[in-house]
N, C-alpha and C positions, 0 to 999 in steps of 0.2 A: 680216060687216059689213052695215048697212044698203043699202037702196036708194040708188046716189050715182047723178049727172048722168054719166054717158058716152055720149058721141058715138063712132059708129065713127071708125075709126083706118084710115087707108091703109098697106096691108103693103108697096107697093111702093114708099113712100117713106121706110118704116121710122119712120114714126109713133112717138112716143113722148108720153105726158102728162108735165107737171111741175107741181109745185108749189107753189102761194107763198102763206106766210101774213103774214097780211092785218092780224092783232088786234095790239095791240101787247102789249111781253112781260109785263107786270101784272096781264093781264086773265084769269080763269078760264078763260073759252070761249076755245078755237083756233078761229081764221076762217081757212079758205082759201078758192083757188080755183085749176085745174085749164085748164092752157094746151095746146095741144097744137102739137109741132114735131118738124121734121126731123132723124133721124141723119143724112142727108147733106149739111144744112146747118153740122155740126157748132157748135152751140149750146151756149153755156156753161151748166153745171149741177153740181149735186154729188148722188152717190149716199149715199143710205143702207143699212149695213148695218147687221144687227139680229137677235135672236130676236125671232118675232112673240109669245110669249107663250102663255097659258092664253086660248084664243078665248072661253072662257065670263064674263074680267073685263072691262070695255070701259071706255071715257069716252066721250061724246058732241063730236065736233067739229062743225065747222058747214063743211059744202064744198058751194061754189056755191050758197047760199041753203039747204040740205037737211043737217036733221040728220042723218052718221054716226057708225057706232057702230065707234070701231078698239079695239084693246088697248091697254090700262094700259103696257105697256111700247111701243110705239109713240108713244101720247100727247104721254109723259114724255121722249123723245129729239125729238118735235117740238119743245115745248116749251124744252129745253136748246140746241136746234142754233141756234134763231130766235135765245136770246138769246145767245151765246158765238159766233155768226159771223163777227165781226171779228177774233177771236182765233184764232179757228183759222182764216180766212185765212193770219195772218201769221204762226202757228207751220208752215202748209206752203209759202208762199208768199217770206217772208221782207216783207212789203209792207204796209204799212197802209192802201194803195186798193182794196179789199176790193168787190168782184163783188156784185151784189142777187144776196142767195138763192132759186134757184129749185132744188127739190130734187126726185128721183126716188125714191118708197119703193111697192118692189113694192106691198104692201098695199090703198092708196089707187090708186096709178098703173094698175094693173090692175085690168080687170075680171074682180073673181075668179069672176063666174058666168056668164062666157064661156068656155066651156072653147076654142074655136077662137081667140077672142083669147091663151089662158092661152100656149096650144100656140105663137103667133106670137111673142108677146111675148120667150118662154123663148130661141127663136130668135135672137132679139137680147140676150140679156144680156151676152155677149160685147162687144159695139160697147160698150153701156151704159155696164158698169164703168171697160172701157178709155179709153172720149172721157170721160169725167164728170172736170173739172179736180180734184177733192177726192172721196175714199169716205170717207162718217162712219163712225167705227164705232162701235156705241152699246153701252154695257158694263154700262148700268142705272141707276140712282140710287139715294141711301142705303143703298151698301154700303161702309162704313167700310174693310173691309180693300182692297177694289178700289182707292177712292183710295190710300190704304196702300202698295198695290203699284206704284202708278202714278209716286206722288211718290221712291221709293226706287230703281226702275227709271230715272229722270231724273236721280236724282243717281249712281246706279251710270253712267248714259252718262258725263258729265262727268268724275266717277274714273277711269272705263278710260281714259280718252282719254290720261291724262297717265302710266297706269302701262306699265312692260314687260313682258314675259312674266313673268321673272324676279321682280319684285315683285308680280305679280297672285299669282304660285303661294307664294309663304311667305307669303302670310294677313296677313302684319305691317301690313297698311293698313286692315285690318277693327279692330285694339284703339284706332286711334283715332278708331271712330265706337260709342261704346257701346250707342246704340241696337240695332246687328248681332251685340253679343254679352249683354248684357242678359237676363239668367233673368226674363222678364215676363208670360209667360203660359204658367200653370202645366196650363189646360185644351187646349192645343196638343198636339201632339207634337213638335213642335220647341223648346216650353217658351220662344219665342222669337214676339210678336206680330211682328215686322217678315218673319222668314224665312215664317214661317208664312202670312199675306198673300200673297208670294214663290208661294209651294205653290199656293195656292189658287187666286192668278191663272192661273197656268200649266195648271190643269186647271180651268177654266170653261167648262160646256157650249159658248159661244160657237164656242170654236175648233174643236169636235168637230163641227159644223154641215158639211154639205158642201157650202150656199148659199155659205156666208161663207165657205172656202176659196176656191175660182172667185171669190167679190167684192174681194176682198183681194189674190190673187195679180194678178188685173187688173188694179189700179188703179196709177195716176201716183204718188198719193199717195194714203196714211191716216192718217187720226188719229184715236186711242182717246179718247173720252172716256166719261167718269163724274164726275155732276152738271159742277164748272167747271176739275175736272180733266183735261188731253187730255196724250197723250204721240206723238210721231209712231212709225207702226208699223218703219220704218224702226231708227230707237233703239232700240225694244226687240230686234228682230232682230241690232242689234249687240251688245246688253247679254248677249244670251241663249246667244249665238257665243261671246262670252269667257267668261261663267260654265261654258260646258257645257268647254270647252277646260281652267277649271279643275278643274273633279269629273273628267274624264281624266288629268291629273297625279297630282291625288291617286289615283285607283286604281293608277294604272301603276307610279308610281313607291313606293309606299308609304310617302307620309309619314306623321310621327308628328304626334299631334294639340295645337297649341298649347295653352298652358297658360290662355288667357285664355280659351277656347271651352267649353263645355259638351259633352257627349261627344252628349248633343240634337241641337247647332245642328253636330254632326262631321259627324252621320249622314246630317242637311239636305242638307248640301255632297254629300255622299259617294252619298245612295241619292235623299232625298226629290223633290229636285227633277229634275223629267222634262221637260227642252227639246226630246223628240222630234216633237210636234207643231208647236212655232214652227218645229224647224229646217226640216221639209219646207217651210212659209211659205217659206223661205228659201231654199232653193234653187231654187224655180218662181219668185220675185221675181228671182232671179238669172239664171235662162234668158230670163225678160222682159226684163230689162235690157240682156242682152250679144246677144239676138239680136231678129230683125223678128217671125216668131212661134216657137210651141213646134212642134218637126219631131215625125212622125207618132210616131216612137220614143218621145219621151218624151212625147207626148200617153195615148197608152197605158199607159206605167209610171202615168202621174199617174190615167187613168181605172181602173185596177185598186184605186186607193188609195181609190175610192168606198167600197167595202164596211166600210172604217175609221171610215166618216164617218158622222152621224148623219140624218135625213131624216124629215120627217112625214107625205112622201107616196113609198110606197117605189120610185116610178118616181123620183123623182130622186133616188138613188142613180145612176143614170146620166145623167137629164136633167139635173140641176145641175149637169155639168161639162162639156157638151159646148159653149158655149163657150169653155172652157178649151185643151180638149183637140182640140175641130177633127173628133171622129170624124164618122161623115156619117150620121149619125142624127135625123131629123126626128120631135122630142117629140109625142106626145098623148094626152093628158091625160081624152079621151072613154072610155066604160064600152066601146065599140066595141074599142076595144083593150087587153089585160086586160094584169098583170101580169108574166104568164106570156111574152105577147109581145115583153112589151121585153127582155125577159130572153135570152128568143131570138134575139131584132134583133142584140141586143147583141153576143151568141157570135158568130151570123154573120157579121158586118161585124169580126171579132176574124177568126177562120179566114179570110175569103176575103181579108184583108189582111195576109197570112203572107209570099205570095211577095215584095210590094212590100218590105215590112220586109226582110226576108234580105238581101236586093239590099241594100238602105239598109245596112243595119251590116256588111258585105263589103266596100263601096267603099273603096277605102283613103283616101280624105279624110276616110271615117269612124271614123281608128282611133281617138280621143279619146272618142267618141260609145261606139263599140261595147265599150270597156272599161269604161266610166262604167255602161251600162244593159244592156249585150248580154246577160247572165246572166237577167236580169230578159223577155227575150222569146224565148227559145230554144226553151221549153216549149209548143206550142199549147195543150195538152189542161191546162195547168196549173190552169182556171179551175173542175176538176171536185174539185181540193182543198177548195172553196166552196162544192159541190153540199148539199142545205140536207138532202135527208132521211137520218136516221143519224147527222148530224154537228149543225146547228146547231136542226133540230125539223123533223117529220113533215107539213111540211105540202103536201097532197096537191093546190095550188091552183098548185102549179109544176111544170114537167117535174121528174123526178128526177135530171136531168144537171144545170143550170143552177144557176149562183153565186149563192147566197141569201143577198144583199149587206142584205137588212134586217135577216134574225136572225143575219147576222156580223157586225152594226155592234153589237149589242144583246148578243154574246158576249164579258163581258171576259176570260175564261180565257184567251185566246189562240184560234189555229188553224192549220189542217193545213200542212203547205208539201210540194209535190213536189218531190222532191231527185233527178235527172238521173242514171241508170244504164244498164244495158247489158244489160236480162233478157231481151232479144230476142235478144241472142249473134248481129245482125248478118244476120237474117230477114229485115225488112224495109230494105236499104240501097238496095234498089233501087228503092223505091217515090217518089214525088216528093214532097216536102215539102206541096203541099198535099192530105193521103190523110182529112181528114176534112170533111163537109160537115154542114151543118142543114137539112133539111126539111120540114114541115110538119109544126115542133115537134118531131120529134127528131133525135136525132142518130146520122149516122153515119160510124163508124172503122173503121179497118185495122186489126187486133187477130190473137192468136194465145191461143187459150183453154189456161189450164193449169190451171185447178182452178175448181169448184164452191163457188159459200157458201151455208155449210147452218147459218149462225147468223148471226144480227145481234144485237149486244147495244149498250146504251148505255154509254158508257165516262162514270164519273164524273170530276168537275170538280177539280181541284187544290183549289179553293176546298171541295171535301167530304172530304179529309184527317179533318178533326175529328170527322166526325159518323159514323164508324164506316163509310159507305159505299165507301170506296176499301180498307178495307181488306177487308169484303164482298166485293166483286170480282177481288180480290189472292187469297183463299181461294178462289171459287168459279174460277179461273181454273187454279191449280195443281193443285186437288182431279181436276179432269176431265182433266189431261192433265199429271203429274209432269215429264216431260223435254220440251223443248220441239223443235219442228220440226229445230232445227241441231244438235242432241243434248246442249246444256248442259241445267239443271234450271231449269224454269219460273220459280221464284223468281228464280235468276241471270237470267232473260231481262227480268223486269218490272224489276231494280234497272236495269239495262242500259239500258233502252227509257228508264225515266222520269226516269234521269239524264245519259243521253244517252254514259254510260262505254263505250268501246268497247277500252282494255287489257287488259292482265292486271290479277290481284286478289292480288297478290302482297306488293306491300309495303303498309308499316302508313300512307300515306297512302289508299291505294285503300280500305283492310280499315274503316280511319276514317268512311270515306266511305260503307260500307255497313252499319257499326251507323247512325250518321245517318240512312241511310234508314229504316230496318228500326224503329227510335223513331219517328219521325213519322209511317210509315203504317202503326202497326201498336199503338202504345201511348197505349191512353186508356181510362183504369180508368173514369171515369163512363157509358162508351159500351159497354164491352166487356170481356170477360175475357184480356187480352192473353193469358198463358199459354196459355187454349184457341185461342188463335186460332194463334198460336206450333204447337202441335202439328200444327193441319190443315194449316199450310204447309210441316212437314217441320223444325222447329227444334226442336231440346231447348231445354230451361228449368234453369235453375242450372247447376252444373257441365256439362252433359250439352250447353249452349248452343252452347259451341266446339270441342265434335266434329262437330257439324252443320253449324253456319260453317262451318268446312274442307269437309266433304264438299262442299256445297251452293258455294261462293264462289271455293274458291281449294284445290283438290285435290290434294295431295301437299305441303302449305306447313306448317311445324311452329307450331305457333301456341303453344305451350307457353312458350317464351320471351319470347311478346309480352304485355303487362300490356293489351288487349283490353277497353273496357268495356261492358258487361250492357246490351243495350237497355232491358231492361226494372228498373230501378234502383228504387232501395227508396224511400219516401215520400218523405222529405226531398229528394230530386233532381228538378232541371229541367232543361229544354232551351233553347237559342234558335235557333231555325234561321234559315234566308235562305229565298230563293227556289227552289223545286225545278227551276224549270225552268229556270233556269241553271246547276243543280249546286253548290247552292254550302250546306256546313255551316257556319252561321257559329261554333257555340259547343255543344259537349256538356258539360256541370257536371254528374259527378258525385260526390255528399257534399261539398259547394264545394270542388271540387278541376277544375280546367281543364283538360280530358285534350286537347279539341281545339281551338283556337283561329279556325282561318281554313281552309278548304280551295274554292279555285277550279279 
């Protein structure tokens, strides 16, 4: 941004700028001007929330007599808020004596080339969001489906309001809005513009932001708009509660798919749409509501959930939620203190706040508490599941202990989770809960050494399936070592590990479940010669296939009687799988014949 008029700001009376424009709503140029006042005057205002945009497209405003230069999506929410403010008064407010706009937008409010300002400011975002009578949130303009989703989520509020469980879950109130069931767009995946809209909203970089987390969860009130459409964020939160409540029916209970629906707009209901980001919105809204603020416990569950979030500056991965979250970490933003350091801060003030936590989720007023998130803080050393070199990339600018919450927001494959066991056999019971500390940058723990690593390898992505690479690794992994550590056969250990199967492989659900596999990572004639590959991992080919099976899967199991189908199937046959990392085979066709249908 250009050079603008700022005048220092007094920290100890929590200074803050606001905003008002000046032009009226017709006119090209935006004219403001830049007031400064008291949080502890508590001053009426409204926050903006927002992606700041591609810094390299701008528009020219005009603040305090001096052209700046902000982003095209900045601009363009100025522009909309100025003129829809009456209305979205009265869609939060319920009021048509609507308050003169004076607005707060990071961008313009701060001075962003004051790093000691930035640092002070960040300090107070917390007060911000929370005192600001309205948070805009701004969702862009001229995005057809946005509105799309906006006007359908509004009418979905008013339908639930009047439906019962009962009637939400038999679908029967979808055939008579035909737009919802509708074959309209054929370039979708949902073959459905209205659900497909649906989809899209719900995964908009927006909510991935981890600014606009912390601005949302704090505020009184929000409302979404796009161009002159606004929806309160409240509404969607409830809209989002009863749809996700229906896609759990329908998997739970396995309904059959009405005849009025498209097997497309089934799958919609069933897989597409993902309300796990609103819900978290939703429960931090809800601990806001029922309590004064968030208790240290679940300031922490919600500070861990940084590393989900997105960020353009990878210190706030943790600076952007800590007024959220209340941890006692004082942001900056200066080259003085590097990435590495926050990262550090961060662990530390995690570890030396073990014993408080303990105490807190022991008290017994805390049983509600401690069953809700206890699981979730039990683990200290949990945050080295995070640790970035080996796992999310090599980069040598961070300790090699510390959560590398910017290339695990940037990892969609998923990531690691420590699961709570007992390979200490009861060593250290004697040791006191807080046995690890941080130093000057590392770290150190109570440990008992039982093996050397004399290899590091990079384990490929689900998402590399296709490309012959995972099944690379699947060879080079059995080749070097046939039986694996626990004495089954290597092979058996990767189907185990990567399907998460921990039975026996005995009956023809399990045996299903491991052609399944053995197809997907291991069968792709453009990439590779399946058969040779087949041989390196210890599989015969044609007859020879389910002698090896047995050996290898399910040893002493007569397979002769079971009609078994050929991972490896003659041209004419295809596959359709699900998700591996849920274990789940949705469909093996082979010669259009439907051997397996559904395995969870």
């Amino acid at each position: 941004m250009s050079q603008a008029p700022y005048y220092p700001l007094d920290a100890s009376r929590s200074e803050i700028r606001l905003l008002e424009i000046l032009s009226p709503d017709d006119t090209a140029l935006i004219i403001c001007r830049l007031t400064t006042v008291s949080l502890l005057e508590c001053p009426p205002f409204a926050a903006l929330s927002y992606v700041w945009g591609n810094p390299s497209i701008t528009e020219d405003i005009e603040l305090d007599g001096i052209t700046v230069a902000v982003t095209i999506n900045l601009a363009s929410a100025l522009r909309h808020v100025h003129r829809q403010w009456a209305e979205v008064w009265k869609e939060a407010w319920r009021s048509n004596a609507a308050e003169p706009l004076k607005l707060w937008a990071d961008a313009i409010c701060i001075n962003q080339e004051d790093f000691d300002e930035r640092s002070a400011q960040v300090q107070l975002m917390g007060s911000i969001y929370s005192q600001a009578q309205i948070v805009l949130s701004w969702l862009g303009s001229g995005n057809s489906e946005i509105r799309l989703a906006l006007e359908t989520l509004n009418f979905f509020y008013g339908e639930f309001e009047r439906l019962s469980d009962e009637e939400l879950f038999s679908l029967e109130w979808m055939e008579k809005h035909p737009q919802l069931c509708a074959r309209d767009a054929e370039d979708q995946p949902t073959k459905n513009r209205t659900w497909a809209a649906i989809t899209k909203f719900l995964a908009l970089p927006y909510w991935f932001r981890v600014w606009i987390f912390q601005e949302i969860s704090l505020s009184r009130e929000s409302i979404l708009l796009c161009d002159s459409y606004l929806l309160n964020f409240l509404k969607l939160c409830a809209v989002c509660k009863r749809l996700h409540e229906l896609q759990l029916d329908l998997r739970v209970h396995g309904r059959m798919k009405p005849d009025f629906l498209s097997a497309n707009i089934w799958r919609a209901l069933l897989q597409y749409l993902n309300y796990t980001t609103i819900n978290r919105y939703l429960w931090v809204k809800l601990l806001m509501m029922h309590q004064s603020k968030i208790l240290p416990a679940q300031g922490w569950v919600i500070a861990k959930g940084g590393g989900r979030l997105l960020a353009t500056n990878a210190k706030d991965h943790i600076y952007g939620l800590l007024g959220l979250t209340g941890i006692d970490i004082i942001p900056d933003y200066t080259n003085a203190t590097t990435l590495g350091d926050v990262y550090c801060q961060y662990v530390k003030v995690w570890l030396d706040s073990q014993p408080t936590l303990v105490a807190d989720l022991e008290a017994p007023e805390n049983e509600e508490l401690r069953e809700s998130i206890g699981d979730m803080l039990k683990t200290p050393l949990d945050f080295l599941a995070h640790a970035g070199i080996g796992l999310h990339s090599d980069d040598r600018t961070l300790p090699s202990w510390v959560p590398n919450y910017a290339a695990m927001s940037q990892d969609t494959s998923g990531c690691a989770a420590i699961f709570k066991g007992n390979a200490d056999n009861g060593v250290f019971e004697t040791q006191p809960n807080n046995d690890s500390i941080v130093w000057d940058n590392s770290l150190f723990v109570t440990g008992l050494q039982i093996d050397t690593v004399v290899r590091k390898e990079v384990i490929p992505k689900p998402n590399e399936l296709s490309n012959g690479t995972m099944a690379a690794y699947f060879q080079n992994f059995v080749t070097r070592k046939p039986i694996y550590v626990t004495g089954i056969p290597a092979l058996q250990a990767i189907f185990r590990v990567a399907m998460r199967h921990r039975g026996d492989i005995k009956d023809i659900r399990s045996m299903l479940l491991v052609i399944g596999f053995l197809r997907i990572a291991f069968y792709n004639r453009r990439r590779f010669d399946p058969f040779e590959v087949f041989r390196h991992v210890g599989l015969g080919t044609g007859s020879a296939f389910y002698d090896s099976f047995g050996r290898i899967f399910c040893p002493g199991t007569d397979l002769s009687a079971l009609r078994l189908p050929n991972p490896i199937p003659h041209q004419d046959s295809q596959i359709n799988t699900g998700n591996l990392r849920f274990g789940v085979a949705q469909a093996i066709v082979i010669n259009d014949q439907v051997t397996l249908l559904s395995i969870r």
